[in-house]
C-alpha positions in Angstrom: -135.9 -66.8 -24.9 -138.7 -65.3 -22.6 -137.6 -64.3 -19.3 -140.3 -62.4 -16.8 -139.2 -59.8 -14.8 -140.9 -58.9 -11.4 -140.9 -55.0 -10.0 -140.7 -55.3 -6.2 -140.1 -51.3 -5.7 -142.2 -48.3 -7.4 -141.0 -45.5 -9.0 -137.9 -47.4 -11.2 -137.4 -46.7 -14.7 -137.9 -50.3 -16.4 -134.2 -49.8 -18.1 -132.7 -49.6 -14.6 -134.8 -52.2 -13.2 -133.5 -54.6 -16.1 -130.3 -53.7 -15.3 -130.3 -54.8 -11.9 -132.4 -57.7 -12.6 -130.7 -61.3 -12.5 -130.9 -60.9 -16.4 -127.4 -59.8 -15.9 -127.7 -56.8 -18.6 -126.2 -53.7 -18.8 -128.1 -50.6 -19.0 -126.8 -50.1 -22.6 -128.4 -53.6 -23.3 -131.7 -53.3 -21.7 -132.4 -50.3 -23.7 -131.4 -51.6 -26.6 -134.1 -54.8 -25.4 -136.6 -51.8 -24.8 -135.5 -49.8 -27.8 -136.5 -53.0 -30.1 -139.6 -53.7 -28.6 -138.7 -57.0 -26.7 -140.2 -56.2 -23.5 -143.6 -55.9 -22.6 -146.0 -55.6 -19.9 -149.3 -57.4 -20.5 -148.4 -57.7 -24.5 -147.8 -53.7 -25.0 -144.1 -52.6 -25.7 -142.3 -50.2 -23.4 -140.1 -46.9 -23.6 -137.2 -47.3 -21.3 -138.4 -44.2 -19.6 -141.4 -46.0 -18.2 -142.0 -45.8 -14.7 -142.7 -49.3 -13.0 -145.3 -50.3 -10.7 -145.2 -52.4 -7.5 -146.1 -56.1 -8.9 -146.4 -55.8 -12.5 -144.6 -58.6 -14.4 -142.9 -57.6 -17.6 -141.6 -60.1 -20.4 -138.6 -59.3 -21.7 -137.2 -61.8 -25.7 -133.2 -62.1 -24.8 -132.1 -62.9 -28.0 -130.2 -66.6 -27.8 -126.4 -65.9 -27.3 -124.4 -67.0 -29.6 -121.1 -69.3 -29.0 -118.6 -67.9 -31.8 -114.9 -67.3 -30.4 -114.1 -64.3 -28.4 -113.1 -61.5 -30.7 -109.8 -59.7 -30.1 -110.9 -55.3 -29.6 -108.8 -52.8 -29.5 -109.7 -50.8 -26.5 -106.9 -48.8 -24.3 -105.8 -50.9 -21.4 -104.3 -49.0 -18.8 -101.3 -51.6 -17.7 -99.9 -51.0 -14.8 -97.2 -53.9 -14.9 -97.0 -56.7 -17.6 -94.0 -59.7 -17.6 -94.2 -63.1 -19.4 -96.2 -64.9 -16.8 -98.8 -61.8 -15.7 -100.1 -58.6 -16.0 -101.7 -55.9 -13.7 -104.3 -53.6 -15.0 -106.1 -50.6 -13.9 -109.6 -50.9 -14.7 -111.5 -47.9 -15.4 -115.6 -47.8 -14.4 -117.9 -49.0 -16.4 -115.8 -52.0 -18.4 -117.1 -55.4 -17.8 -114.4 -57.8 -17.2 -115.6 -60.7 -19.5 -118.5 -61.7 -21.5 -121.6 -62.6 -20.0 -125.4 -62.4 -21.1 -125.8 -58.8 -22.4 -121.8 -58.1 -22.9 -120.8 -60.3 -25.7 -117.9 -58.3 -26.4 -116.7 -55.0 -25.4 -115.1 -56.1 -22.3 -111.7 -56.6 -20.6 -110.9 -59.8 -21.9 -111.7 -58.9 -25.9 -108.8 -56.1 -25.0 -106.3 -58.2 -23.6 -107.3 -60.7 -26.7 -106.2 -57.8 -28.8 -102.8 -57.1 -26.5 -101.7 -60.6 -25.6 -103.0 -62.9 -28.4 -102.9 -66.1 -27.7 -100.6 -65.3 -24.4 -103.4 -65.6 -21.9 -104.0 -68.8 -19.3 -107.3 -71.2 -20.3 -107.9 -72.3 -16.3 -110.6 -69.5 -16.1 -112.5 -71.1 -19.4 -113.3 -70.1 -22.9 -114.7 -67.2 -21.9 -112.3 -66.2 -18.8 -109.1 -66.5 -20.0 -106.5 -65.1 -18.1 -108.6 -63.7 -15.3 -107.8 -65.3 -12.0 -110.4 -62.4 -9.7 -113.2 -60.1 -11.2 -113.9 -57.3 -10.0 -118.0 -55.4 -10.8 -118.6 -53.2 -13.8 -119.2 -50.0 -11.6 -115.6 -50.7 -9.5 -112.6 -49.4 -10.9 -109.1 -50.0 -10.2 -106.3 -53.0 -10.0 -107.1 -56.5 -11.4 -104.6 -59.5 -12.3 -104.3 -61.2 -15.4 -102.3 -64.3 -15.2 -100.8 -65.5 -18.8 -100.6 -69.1 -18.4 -101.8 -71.8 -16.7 -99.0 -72.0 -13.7 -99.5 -68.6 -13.1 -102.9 -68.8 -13.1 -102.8 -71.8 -10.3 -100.3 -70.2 -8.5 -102.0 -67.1 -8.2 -105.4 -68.4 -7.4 -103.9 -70.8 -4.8 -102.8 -67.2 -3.1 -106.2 -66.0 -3.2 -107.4 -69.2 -1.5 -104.9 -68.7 1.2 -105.4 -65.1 1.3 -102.1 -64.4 0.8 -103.0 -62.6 -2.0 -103.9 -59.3 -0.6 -106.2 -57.0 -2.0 -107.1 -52.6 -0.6 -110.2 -50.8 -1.5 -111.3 -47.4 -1.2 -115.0 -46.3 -0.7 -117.5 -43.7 0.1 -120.4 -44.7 2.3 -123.5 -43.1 3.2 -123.5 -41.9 6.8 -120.8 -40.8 9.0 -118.6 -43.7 10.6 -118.4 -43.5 14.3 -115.5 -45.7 15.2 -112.0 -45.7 13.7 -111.4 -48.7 11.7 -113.3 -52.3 12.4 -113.8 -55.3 11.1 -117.0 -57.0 9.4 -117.0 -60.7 9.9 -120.2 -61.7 8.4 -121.2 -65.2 6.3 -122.4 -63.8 2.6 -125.1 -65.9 0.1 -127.5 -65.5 -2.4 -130.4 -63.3 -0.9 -133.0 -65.7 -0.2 -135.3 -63.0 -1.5 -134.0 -61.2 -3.9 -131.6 -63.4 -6.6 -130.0 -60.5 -7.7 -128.9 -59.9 -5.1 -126.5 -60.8 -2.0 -126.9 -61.1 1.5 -125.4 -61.6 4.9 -127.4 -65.1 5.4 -126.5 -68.5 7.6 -127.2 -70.5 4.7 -126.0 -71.1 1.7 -123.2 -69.2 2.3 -119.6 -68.6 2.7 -117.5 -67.1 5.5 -116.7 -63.4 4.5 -114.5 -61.1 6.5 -114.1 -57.0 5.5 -111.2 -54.7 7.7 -111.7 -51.3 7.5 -110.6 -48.0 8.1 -111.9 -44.6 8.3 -110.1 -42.4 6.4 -112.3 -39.3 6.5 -115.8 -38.2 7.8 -118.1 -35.3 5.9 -121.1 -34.2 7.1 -123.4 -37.2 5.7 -120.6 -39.7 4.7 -117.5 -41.1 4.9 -114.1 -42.0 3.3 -112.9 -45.7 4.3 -110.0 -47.7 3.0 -111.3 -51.3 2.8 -108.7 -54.9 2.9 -110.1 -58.3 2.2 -109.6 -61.5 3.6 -112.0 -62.9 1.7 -113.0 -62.4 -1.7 -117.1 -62.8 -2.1 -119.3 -61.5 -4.5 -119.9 -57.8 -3.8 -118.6 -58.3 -0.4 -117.5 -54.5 0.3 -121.0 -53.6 -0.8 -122.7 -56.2 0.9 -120.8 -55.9 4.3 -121.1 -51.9 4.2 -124.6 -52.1 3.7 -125.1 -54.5 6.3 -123.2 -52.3 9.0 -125.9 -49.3 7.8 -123.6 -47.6 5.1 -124.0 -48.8 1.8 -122.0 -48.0 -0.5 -122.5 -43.9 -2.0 -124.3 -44.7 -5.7 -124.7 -48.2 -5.0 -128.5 -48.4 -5.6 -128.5 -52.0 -5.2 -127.9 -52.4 -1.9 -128.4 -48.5 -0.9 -130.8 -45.3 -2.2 -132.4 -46.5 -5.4 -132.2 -42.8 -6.8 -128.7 -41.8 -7.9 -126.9 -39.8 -5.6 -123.9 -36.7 -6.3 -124.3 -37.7 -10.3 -123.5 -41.9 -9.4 -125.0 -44.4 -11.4 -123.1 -47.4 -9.3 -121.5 -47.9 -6.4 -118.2 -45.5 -5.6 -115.4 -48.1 -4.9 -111.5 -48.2 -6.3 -109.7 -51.0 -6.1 -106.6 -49.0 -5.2 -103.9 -51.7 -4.0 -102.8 -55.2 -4.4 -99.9 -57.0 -3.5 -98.8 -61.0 -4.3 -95.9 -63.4 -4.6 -95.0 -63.6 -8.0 -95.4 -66.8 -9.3 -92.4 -67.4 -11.1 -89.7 -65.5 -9.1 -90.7 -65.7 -5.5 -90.5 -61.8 -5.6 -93.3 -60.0 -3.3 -95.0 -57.3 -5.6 -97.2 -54.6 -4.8 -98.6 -52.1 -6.7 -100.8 -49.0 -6.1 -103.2 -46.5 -8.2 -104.0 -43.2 -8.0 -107.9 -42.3 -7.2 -109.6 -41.8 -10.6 -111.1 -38.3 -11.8 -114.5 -40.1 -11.1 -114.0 -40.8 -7.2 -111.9 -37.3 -6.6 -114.9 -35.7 -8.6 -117.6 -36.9 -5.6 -114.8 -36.5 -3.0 -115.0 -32.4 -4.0 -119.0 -32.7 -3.8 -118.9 -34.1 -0.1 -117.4 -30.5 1.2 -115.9 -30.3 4.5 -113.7 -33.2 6.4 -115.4 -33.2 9.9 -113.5 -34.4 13.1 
């Protein structure tokens, strides 16, 4: 399958372009595309160090996916909580949740495969099961897995109602004037840009972001971040449309990488929900990982 890719922006390696294309690939996967020769700009194959060009289209052969059955992996899970209707895991950076175009296996769901069998709920779908939220590739932190269908309802229907309530932590570029606020906002597909999200009127749903400054440096800041919503990259989206973008988040920020990112800073460091089987309210907290402490220590100084 030929798909052509468009560079709006000079000065992007083509790997890192691809990956942030609507291709939906990982960097690991465009530059094994590049690697094999199965993208091209005017019928010549590229290096994935090549440097794009304002305009230039380049084809890139996805290879057809294939529709065998999800393939139990044994890869650590770091579980946090687990009964016989759900679990909560910590998610480190850089696993995909479930399989998509360029992430056939690999991901969250091939390890819980591997841990639950065939304990996990079929309302997300073949290739969901068990997850009732997502969080990206680049965010770490706190995710829950429901292992049957009832849980699965129960738990989404608490999402719906925003009952179900979820604490970020981020770094931002720029330093945060007021205290805490609130980002009420409608997000949609970018009209312009399909990979892409955007505060728009149409085509969208209502979003809302609370926030909280935690700590100001001398060129960002520390925020703690509760949804009441749940959209598609809505921290990164909302940040970015209040003029901080998220630190590494070079889709919606700097397109270079910044303090050694490659992604967006952001833990999902809290959740809390009714448990769908006892009534019980649960909440559950994780630390910062080495990853977000590691930039924290680059930033220097709090300032007032």
């Amino acid at each position: 399958m030929i798909i052509n890719v468009i560079c709006e922006k000079s000065g992007e390696r083509i790997d890192a372009l691809l990956a942030q294309s609507e291709l939906g690939l990982s960097r690991s996967a465009a530059s094994r595309l590049l690697e094999e020769g199965r993208v091209t700009l005017n019928g010549k194959a590229l290096k994935k160090s090549y440097i794009c060009s304002d305009g230039e289209i380049y084809s890139a052969d996805i290879p057809e996916s294939s529709d065998c059955a999800l393939i139990p992996q044994d890869i650590p899970l770091d579980i946090v909580y687990e009964d016989g209707d759900l679990i909560v895991v910590n998610k480190p950076r850089g696993l995909v949740v479930h399989p998509a175009p360029g992430h056939p296996d690999g991901t969250l769901v091939n390890a819980l495969l591997h841990h639950c069998g065939d304990s996990l709920s079929g309302v997300g779908g073949e290739k969901r099961p068990g997850i009732v939220h997502r969080i990206d590739k680049d965010t770490s932190g706190l995710l829950i897995v429901a292992k049957n269908d009832a849980s699965h309802r129960a738990l989404s229907a608490q999402l719906s109602d925003h009952s179900l309530s979820r604490v970020y932590f981020a770094l931002l570029n720029g330093r945060m004037k007021e205290s805490s606020g609130t980002v009420d906002a409608p997000i949609g597909r970018d009209p312009k840009n399909r990979k892409r999200m955007a505060v728009t009127p149409s085509n969208s749903k209502n979003a809302v972001t609370h926030w909280e400054r935690l700590a100001n440096f001398q060129s960002y800041s520390f925020v703690k971040c509760r949804l009441e919503t749940g959209r598609t990259h809505q921290i990164r989206v909302h940040m970015a449309h209040i003029g901080h973008p998220l630190l590494g988040d070079s889709l919606y920020g700097a397109a270079s990488p910044d303090k050694g990112l490659e992604g967006q800073c952001l833990h999902a460091g809290g959740i809390s929900f009714i448990h769908p089987s006892t009534g019980e309210k649960m909440s559950f907290k994780t630390d910062l990982p080495d990853y977000f402490n590691t930039v924290l220590s680059k930033l220097g100084k709090e300032i007032p």
